[in-house]
C-alpha positions, 0 to 999 in steps of 0.5 A, a space after each residue: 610723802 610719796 616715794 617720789 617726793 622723797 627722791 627729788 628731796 633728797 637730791 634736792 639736799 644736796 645742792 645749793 645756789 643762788 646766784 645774784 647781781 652784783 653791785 657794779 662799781 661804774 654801771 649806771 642804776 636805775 632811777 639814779 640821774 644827773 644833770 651831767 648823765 644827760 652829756 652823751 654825744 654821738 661816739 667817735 667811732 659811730 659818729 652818725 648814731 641817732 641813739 645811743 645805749 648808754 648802758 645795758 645789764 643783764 643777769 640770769 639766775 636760777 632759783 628754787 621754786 614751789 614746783 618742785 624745780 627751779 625757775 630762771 630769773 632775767 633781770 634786765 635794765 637798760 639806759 638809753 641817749 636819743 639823740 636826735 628824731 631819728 632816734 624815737 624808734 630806740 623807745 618802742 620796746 618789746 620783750 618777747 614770752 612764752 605764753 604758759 611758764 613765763 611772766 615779767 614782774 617790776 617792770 618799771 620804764 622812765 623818760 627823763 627830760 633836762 629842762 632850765 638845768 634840772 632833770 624832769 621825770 616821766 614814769 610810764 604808766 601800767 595802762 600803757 602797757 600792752 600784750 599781743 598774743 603772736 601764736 598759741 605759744 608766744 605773747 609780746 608784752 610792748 611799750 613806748 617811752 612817754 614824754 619823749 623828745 630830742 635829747 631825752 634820757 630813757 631806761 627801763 628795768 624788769 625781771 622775767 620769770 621762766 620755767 624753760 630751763 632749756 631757754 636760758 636768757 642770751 645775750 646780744 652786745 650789738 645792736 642798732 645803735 652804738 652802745 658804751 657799756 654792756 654787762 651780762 652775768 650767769 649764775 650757772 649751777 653745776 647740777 646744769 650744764 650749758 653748752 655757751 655759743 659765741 659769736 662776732 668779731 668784738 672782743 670782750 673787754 673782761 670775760 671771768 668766772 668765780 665760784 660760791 657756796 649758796 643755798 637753793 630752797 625748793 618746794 614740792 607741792 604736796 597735793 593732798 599731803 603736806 609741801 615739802 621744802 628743802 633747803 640745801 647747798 651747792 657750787 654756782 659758777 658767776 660768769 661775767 662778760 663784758 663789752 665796752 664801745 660797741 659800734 652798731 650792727 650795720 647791715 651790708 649789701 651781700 650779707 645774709 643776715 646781720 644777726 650771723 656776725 652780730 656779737 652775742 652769747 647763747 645758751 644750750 641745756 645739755 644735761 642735768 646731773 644730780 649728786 647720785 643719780 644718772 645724768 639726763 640728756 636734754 639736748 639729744 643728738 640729730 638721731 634722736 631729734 630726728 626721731 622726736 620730729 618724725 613722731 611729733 604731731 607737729 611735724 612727721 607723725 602723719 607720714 607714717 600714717 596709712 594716709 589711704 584718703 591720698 589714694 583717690 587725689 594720686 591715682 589720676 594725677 600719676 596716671 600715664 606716668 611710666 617711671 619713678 621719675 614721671 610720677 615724682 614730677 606729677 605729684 611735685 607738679 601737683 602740689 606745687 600748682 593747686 596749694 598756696 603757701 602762706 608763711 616761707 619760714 616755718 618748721 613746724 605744721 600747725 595742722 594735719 595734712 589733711 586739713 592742709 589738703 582740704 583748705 588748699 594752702 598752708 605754710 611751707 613746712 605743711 606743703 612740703 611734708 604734704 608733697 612728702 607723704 604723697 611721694 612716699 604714698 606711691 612708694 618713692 623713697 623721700 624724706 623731710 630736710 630742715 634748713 634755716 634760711 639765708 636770711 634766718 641765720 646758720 645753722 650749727 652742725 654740731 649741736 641739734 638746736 631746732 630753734 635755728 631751722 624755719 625751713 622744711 624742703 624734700 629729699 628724693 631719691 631715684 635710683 641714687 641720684 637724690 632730689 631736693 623740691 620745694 613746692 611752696 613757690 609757683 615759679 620753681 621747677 622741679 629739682 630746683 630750690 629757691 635762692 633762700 635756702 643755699 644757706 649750708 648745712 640742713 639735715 634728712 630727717 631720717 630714723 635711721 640715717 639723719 645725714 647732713 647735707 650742705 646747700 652751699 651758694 659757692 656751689 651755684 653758679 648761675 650763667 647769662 648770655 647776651 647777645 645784640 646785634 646792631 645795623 644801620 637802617 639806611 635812614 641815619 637809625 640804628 636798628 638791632 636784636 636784643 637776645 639774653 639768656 639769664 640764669 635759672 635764678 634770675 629767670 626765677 625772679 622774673 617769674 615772681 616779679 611777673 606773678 600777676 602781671 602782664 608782659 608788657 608790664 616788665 618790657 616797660 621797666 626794661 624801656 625805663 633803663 634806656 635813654 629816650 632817643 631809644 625804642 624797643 619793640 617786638 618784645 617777647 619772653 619765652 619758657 616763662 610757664 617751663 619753671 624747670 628752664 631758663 627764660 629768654 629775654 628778647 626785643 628789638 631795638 631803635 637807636 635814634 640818631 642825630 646825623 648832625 653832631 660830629 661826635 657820637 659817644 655810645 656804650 656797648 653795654 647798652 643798659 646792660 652791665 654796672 653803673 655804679 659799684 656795688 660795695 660802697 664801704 672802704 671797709 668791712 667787717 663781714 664776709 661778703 655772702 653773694 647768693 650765688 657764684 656767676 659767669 656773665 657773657 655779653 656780646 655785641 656786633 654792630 655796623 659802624 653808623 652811616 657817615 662816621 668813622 672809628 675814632 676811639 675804642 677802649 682798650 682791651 684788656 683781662 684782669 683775673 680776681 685772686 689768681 683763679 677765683 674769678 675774671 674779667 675781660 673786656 674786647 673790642 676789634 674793628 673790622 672793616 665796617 663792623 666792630 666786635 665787643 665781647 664782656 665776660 665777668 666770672 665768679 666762681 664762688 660766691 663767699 668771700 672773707 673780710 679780708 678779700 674784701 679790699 681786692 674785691 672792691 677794687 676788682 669791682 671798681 675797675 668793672 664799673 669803670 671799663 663797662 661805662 667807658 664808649 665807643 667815640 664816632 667821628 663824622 667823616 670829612 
């Protein structure tokens, strides 16, 4: 036995532990079913459901192996209730693997019908049972439930296999359908140390921890020699969580992603520690997880590369620039405008830059890193950022977990003013980054000082102004001029939406908002090739009318404003997360039609949202033969607690209300 053997045997000796699950004394189990199990109803407090889980176990352990190390074992079942038709997507499953070092074993999945009283059962068979291969490092193993009806009872159960110990199994209480009763349990050795991540707004029903003495058996392969196996003792903490009840996860509009507040346990190796030997440091800090990015062939090794084939692509595209500056916009310009993204959500390359070069397209990770390393190749300052997108989920300051970043942006600095770019969209300019990544914290990555910084969508604040002006035409018709000015979001938008398209193609879905008797023309957009600007929206306008009625009702907002109110739910369980905070003007001045008069205004009127966060004002004033309207709606921020919620419904009622109220014309006696 070789000198090393002998060590990991010996450390091994002094520990012990397996973990197991333990019988539930209420929890269903598989294969045990009764004609009275299939009596489950919709619950009271998610009376719509289409599915409901009836219950859902799992459990993790760890286990020697004949590697020489341990082996983490999932076990999982679950019992589902369809409902009704709408419920059948409950029965496609998917378990998701790393293609090297993990497998499932025991799958087994049955659909029960009830039939005349009496429990029909329909196993599912092994040849139904399929795998795609994602990528190079993920598989998914998929099946559908047999036999499946209206009323069916399903349930599988299986255990997967990993060598991952960092990959410890998490566990997610709430799902699409409501569930009744979900238990997870870990058997954790105190040789591992995890740090557990919670989330949600669901309290636990139990949560508890009790120790044991157990045995591990590890054995280390032998090679040309004899395996040696080693049976020893120590402490494994069981923790059990429970939930009971558990609504649905209902996405809401102004939320991220579900999955921020979706009420869940994860798992973090931080370090394993042996009896007489040093600790080990799994998890690292942002300094040497950086490190590990900027030397990994998948990420950073290329920017520190000589990179000497970027000197006949750069040298005409910075040529004529005469600063810093002009150079950087050149590159980003470059980039930006001859290579074609081809994933928004990707952290890591899956080629070399000059393969991406060659090929002209690549993932957003690729095209940063390539827009990185030519601003470094002209000796600008600049440097990767990770982010998770908005609708990826948040990131965590404090713990480096990689697994919660698929999103790489550039840094620039010039003469201490920093830039962020991101070239993987053709209608982003240059300073600029697109509504997706204002998902607060990203990290530089950078050897020497990984700084956190915060793209936080309360600090966007994207203005529009409007401006109409209406007159009479002499022949009983309103003619005006539409002008509006969005925000650099909206513009950008507009650019997406018109990529491939023509003009006319946008001026007639703004022709679709207006009523019939209404005629737009002259229609022009300008700056849409200046991404680094605004665009201007403008049109002319014909309001037909009809100078036979003896009352005219019109709007001032015209197509503009809110027809109905945003935020539907009387209440909410999440924070309201808007893309961005906003300060909305529109003005109108218009002549009073030929042959009538005035007879009604709305009201003026100015309400404020939680004192300084926000207003609204609504004015009108007649002036001789003209009327003046001004609306101005401000947000200064854009994320809003539970709580604000209630406030921020009705805040937004009394808006929807005032902008539909109308001007009333009289005919003139």
């Amino acid at each position: 036995m070789t000198a090393r053997k002998k060590a990991i045997l010996f450390l091994c000796l002094l520990l012990t532990g397996l973990p197991f699950l333990h019988a539930q004394n209420k929890a269903p189990r598989f294969g045990k079913i009764s004609p009275a199990d299939f009596d489950v109803k919709a619950p009271v407090f998610d009376s719509t459901a289409n599915a409901v889980v009836v219950a859902d176990i799992g459990s993790s352990e760890f286990v020697g192996n004949n590697k020489g190390w341990f082996t983490l074992e999932f076990r999982h079942f679950k019992r589902i209730k369809i409902l009704d038709k709408k419920g059948f997507d409950a029965a496609n499953m998917q378990i998701f693997l790393y293609t090297d070092g993990e497998n499932v074993d025991g799958l087994k999945a049955t659909t029960y019908n009830l039939e005349n009283g009496k429990v029909v059962e329909t196993k599912l068979d092994d040849k139904s049972v399929f795998t795609d291969k994602l990528n190079k490092y993920l598989s998914v193993k998929k099946f559908t439930f047999p036999a499946l009806k209206e009323g069916s009872l399903i349930e599988f159960t299986y255990t997967q296999h990993s060598d991952y110990l960092r990959h410890l199994q998490p566990w997610e209480f709430q799902g699409e359908y409501p569930c009744l009763y979900s238990e997870y349990e870990v058997g954790m050795p105190n040789f591992f140390q995890y740090v557990t991540l919670s989330q949600g707004y669901l309290p636990f029903d139990s949560k508890t921890s009790n120790s044991r003495t157990v045995n591990f058996r590890v054995t280390i392969p032998g090679g040309a020699d004899r395996d040696e196996t080693g049976t020893f003792e120590d402490q494994v903490v069981d923790h059990k969580w429970v939930m009971k009840d558990i609504p649905s996860l209902k996405e809401e509009r102004f939320t991220t992603t579900p999955d921020n507040y979706n009420s869940k346990i994860e798992f973090q190796l931080a370090r394993y520690s042996f009896p007489q030997s040093i600790p080990k440091d799994m998890m690292g800090n942002w300094l040497t997880v950086c490190e590990g990015l900027r030397k990994s062939e998948n990420f950073g090794s290329d920017l520190s590369s000589n990179n000497g084939w970027m000197d006949d692509v750069l040298n005409p595209v910075i040529k004529g620039a005469a600063t810093p500056l002009e150079k950087a916009k050149k590159i980003y310009a470059y980039v930006r405008d001859n290579f074609t993204c081809t994933n928004h959500s990707s952290l890591y390359c899956e080629n070399p830059l000059k393969t991406i070069f060659k090929n002209k397209n690549g993932n957003e990770a690729e095209i940063n890193l390539l827009l990185t390393a030519m601003l470094d190749h002209v000796h600008l300052s600049a440097d990767p950022v990770i982010l998770s997108t908005r609708s990826h989920g948040f990131t965590n300051e404090l713990y480096p977990l990689l697994s919660r970043f698929n999103y790489v942006v550039d840094r620039l600095v010039i003469d201490s003013t920093a830039w962020y770019l991101d070239a993987s969209e053709p209608w982003i300019g240059f300073g600029h980054l697109p509504e997706r990544c204002y998902n607060g914290h990203a990290r530089v990555v950078n050897t020497e000082q990984p700084l956190p910084v915060y793209f936080d969508a309360d600090a966007m604040m994207e203005n529009k102004f409007t401006t109409v002006f209406i007159t009479n035409d002499g022949k009983g018709v309103l003619s005006g001029h539409f002008q509006s000015i969005p925000g650099y979001f909206e513009s950008s938008a507009i650019r997406e939406k018109l990529h491939g398209k023509s003009e006319k193609d946008f001026f007639k879905t703004i022709q679709t908002s207006y009523p019939a008797e209404t005629e737009i023309s002259d229609a022009s957009l300008d700056s849409l090739k200046r991404t680094d600007e605004p665009i201007a929206i403008r049109y002319d306008l014909r309001l037909k009318n009809d100078t036979g009625e003896e009352v005219i009702y019109f709007n001032p907002m015209l197509a503009e404003g809110y027809k109905e109110n945003p935020f539907h739910a009387a209440d909410r369980k999440y924070p309201v997360e808007m893309p961005y905070a906003f300060d909305e003007t529109y003005v109108l001045n218009m002549e009073i039609p030929d042959g009538y008069v005035v007879d009604e205004l709305p009201k003026s009127t100015k309400v404020t949202f939680n004192d300084d966060e926000g207003f609204f004002e609504y004015l009108t004033a007649k002036d001789g033969s003209n009327i003046q309207f001004r609306c101005r709606l401000q947000l200064k921020k854009a994320n809003f607690k539970p709580e604000d919620y209630a406030t921020l419904r009705d805040f937004f009622g009394f808006v929807v209300k005032k902008e539909n109220e109308q001007f009333v014309f009289k005919k003139k006696k």
